[in-house]
C-alpha positions as MATLAB code, in Angstrom:
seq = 'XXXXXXXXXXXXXXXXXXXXXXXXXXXXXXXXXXXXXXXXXXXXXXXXXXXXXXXXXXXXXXXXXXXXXXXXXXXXXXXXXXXXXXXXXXXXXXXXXXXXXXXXXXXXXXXXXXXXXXXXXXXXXXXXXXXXXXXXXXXXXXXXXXXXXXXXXXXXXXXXXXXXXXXXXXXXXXXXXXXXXXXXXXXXXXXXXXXXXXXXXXXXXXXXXXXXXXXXXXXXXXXXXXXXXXXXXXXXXXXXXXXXXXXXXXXXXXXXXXXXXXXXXXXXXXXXXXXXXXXXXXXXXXXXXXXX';
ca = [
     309.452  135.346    7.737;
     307.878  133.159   10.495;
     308.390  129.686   10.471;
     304.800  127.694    9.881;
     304.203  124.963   12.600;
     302.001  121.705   11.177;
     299.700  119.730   12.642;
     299.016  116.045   11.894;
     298.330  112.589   13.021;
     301.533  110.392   13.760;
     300.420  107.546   11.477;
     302.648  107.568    8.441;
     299.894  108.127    5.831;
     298.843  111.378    8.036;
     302.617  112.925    8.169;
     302.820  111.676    4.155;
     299.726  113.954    3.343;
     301.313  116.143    5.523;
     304.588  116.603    3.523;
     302.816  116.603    0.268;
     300.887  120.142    1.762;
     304.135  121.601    2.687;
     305.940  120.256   -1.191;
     302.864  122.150   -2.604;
     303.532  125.595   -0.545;
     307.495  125.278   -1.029;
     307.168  125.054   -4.461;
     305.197  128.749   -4.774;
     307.072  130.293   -1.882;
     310.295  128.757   -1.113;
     311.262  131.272    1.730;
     308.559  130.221    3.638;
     309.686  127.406    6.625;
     308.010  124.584    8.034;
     308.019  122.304   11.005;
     305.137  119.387   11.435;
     304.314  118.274   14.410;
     302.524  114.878   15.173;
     299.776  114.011   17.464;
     297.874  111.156   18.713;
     293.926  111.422   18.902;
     291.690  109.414   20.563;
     290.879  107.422   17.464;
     294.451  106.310   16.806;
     294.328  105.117   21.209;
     291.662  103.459   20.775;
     291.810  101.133   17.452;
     290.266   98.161   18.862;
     286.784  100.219   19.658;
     284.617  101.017   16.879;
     284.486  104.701   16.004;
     281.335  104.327   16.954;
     281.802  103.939   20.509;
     284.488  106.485   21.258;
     282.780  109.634   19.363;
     281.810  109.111   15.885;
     282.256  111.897   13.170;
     285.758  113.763   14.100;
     287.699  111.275   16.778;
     290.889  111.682   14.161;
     290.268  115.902   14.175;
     289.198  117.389   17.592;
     292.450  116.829   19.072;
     294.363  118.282   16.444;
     291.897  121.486   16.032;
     292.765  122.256   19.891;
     296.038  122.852   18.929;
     295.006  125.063   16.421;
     292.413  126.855   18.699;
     295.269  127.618   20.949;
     298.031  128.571   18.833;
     300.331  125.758   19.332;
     300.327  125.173   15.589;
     299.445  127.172   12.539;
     297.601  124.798   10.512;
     296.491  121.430   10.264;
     296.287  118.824    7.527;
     293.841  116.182    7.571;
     291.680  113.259    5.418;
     288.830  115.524    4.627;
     286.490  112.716    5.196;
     287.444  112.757    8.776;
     285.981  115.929    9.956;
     282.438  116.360   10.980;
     280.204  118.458    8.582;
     280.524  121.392   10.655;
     284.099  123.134   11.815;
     284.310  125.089   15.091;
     282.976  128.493   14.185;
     286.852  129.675   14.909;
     288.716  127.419   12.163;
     287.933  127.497    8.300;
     289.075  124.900    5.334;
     291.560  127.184    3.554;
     292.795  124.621    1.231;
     291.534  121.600   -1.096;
     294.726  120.610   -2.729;
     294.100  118.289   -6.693;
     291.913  115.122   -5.399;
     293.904  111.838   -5.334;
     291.816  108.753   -6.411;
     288.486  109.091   -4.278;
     286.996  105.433   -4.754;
     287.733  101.804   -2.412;
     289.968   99.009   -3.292;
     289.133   95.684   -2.435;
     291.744   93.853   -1.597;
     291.590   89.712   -2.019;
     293.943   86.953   -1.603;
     293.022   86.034   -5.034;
     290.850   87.817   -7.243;
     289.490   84.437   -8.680;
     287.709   84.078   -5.111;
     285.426   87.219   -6.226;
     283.631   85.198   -9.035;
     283.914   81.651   -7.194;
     280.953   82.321   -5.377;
     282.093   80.898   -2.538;
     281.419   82.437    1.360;
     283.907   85.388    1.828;
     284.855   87.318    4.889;
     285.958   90.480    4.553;
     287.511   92.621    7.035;
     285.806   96.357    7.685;
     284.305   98.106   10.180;
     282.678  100.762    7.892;
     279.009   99.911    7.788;
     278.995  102.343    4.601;
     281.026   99.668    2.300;
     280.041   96.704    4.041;
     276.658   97.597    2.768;
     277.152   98.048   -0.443;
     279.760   94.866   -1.039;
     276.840   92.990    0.746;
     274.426   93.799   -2.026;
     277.118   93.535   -5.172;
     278.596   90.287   -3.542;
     276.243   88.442   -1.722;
     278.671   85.635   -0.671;
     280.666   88.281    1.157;
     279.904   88.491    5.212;
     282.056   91.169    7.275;
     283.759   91.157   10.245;
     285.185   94.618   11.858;
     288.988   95.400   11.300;
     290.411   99.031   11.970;
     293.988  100.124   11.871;
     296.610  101.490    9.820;
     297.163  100.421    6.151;
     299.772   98.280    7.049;
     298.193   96.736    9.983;
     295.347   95.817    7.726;
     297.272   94.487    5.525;
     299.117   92.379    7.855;
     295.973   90.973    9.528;
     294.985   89.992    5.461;
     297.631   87.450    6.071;
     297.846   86.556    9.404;
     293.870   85.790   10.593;
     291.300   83.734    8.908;
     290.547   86.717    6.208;
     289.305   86.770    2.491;
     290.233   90.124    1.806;
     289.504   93.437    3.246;
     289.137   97.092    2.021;
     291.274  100.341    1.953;
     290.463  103.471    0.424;
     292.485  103.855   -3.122;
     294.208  107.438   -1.863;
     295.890  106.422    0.851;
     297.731  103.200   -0.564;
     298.504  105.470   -3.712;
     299.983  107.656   -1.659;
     302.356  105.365    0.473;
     303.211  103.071   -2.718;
     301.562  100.064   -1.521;
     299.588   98.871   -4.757;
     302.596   97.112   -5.850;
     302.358   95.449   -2.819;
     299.003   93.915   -3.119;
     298.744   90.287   -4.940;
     295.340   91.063   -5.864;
     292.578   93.982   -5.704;
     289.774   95.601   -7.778;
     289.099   99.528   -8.065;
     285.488   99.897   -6.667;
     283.404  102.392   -8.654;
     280.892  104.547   -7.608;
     278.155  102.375   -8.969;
     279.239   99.095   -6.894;
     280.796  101.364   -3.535;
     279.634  105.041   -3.038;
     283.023  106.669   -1.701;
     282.914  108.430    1.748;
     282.494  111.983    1.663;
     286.036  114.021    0.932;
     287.360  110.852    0.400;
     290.646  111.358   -1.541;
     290.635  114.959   -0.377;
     292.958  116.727    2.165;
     291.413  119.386    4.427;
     294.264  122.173    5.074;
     292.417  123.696    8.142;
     293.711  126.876    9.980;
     292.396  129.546   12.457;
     289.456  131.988   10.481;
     291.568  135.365   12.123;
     294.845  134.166   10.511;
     294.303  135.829    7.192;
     298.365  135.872    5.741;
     297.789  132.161    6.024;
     294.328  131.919    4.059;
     295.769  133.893    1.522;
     298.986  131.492    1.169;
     297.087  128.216    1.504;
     294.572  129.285   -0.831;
     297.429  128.927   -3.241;
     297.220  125.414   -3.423;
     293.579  124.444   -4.000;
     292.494  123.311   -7.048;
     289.385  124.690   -7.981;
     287.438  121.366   -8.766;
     288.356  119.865   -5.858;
     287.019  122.647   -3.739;
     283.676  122.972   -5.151;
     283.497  118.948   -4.861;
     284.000  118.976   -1.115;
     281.903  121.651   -0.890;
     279.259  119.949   -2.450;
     279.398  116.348   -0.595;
     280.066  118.234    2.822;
     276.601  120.013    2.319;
     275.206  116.351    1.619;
     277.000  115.336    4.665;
     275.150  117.999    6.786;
     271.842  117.536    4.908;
     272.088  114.177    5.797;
     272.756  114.690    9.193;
     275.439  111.228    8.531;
     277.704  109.446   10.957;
     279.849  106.420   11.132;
     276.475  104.326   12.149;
     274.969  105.183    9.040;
     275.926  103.134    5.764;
     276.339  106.584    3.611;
     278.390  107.723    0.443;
     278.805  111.073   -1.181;
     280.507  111.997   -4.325;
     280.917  114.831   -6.565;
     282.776  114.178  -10.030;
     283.705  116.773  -12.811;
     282.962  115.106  -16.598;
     284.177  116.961  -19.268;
     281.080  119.052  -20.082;
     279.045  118.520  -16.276;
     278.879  117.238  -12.786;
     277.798  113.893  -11.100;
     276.478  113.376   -8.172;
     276.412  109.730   -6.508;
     274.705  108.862   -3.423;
     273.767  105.997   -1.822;
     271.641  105.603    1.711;
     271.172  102.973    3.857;
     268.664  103.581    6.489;
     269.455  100.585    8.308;
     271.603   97.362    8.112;
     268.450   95.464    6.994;
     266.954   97.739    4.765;
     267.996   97.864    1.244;
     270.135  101.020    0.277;
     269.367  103.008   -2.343;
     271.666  104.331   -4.704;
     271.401  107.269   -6.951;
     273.465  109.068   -9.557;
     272.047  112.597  -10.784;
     273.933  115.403  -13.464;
     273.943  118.848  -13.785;
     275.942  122.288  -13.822;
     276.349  122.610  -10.169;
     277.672  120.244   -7.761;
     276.474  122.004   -4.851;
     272.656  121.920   -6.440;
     272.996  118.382   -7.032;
     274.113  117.763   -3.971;
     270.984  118.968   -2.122;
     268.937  117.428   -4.983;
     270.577  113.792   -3.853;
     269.557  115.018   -0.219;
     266.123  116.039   -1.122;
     265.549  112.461   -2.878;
     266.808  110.265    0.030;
     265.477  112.547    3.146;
];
């Protein structure tokens, strides 16, 4: 039995997501061994240059996908809404494990401050929820933070900051909620979620077909067909970290929604739209087809 080698980032929300792949495999096939390996991409160098500047869509991926592309590990766990719309035509998604929560927390000093009305700044350098605070909180300007959670966090408290804003998932999944003094759960209606946000991308080499068959194992079949859905609105849309854009597929009890929302510019107005039916992957070029 050969022992599985792991690729991830280094930051401890990356190796976290990381060990919750490996739980899920160990618990179906305990014989099977594991080691992870961490690596440092250009987007964790380079944290005080917007994404923007060093690459765009995939700075937290490429690295880690050489590694795959030359065998020095196995497979590779990432945030699914860090890779580009496209894989290299070598590598495949062979896992979507159950979806964690996929919306944005706002996180405030004090929640009070949200209804004040008072001038807030808010620390984020994602155009996509700036825009959309901007519009349901008018009093809110932005200023660009990156970083890990806790390093976020941290600047909350030590620079001149109203609040700032993490995505729900990853504080879930390091325990920091009860943590935070104050925050409010962002639905889809006020912030459009990132594509695959909430959603880990088990990625692995498309020859390796023992391994598809094994990972396969641990996706959950809603969460599949959602990231297949908002990854062909990603490509439709042609989006980037320059363009205020959100993507979300969710499962109701008897149907889908689709929310979208566009920006085409940081002056323009976005437009937000929520559509239903049986397929996500339908509505998902619908929501395309509407804001194209």
């Amino acid at each position: 039995m050969r022992t599985l080698r792991v690729g991830s980032r280094k930051s401890a929300l990356a190796m976290k997501q990381t060990q919750l792949v490996v739980e899920a495999i160990k618990k179906k096939h305990p014989e099977w061994s594991f080691e992870i390996i961490g690596f440092s991409t250009k987007g964790d160098r380079m944290q005080q240059t917007p994404l923007s500047r060093i690459g765009g869509s995939g700075v937290f991926v490429k690295e880690v996908e050489r590694q795959l592309q030359t065998k020095v590990i196995d497979f590779a766990v990432h945030s699914l809404k860090d890779m580009p719309a496209s894989l290299p035509d070598d590598l495949v998604l062979a896992a979507a494990p159950k979806r964690a929560t996929p919306f944005d927390c706002l996180i405030v000093k004090d929640e009070q401050e949200l209804t004040s009305g008072r001038p807030l700044l808010i620390g984020t350098s994602s155009v996509r929820r700036a825009k959309q605070l901007e519009e349901a909180y008018p009093q809110m300007t932005f200023t660009p933070i990156r970083g890990k959670i806790e390093t976020r966090l941290q600047k909350l408290q030590t620079e001149h900051l109203d609040g700032t804003v993490l995505a729900c998932a990853g504080l879930e999944r390091l325990g920091y909620y009860e943590k935070l003094s104050a925050y409010k759960i962002l639905t889809p209606e006020v912030c459009v979620p990132a594509v695959g946000q909430g959603i880990l991308g088990v990625e692995c080499r498309k020859e390796d077909k023992e391994l598809i068959q094994l990972l396969a194992e641990i996706t959950d079949e809603d969460t599949q067909k959602a990231a297949e859905a908002e990854r062909q609105f990603l490509r439709r849309m042609d989006g980037n970290c320059d363009i205020p854009l959100g993507g979300y597929a969710e499962k109701t009890e008897n149907e889908w929604l689709f929310h979208a929302f566009l920006a085409k510019n940081k002056m323009e107005k976005g437009r937000y739209l929520r559509i239903t039916g049986e397929s996500p992957f339908e509505l998902a070029n619908q929501a395309a087809n509407q804001l194209l």
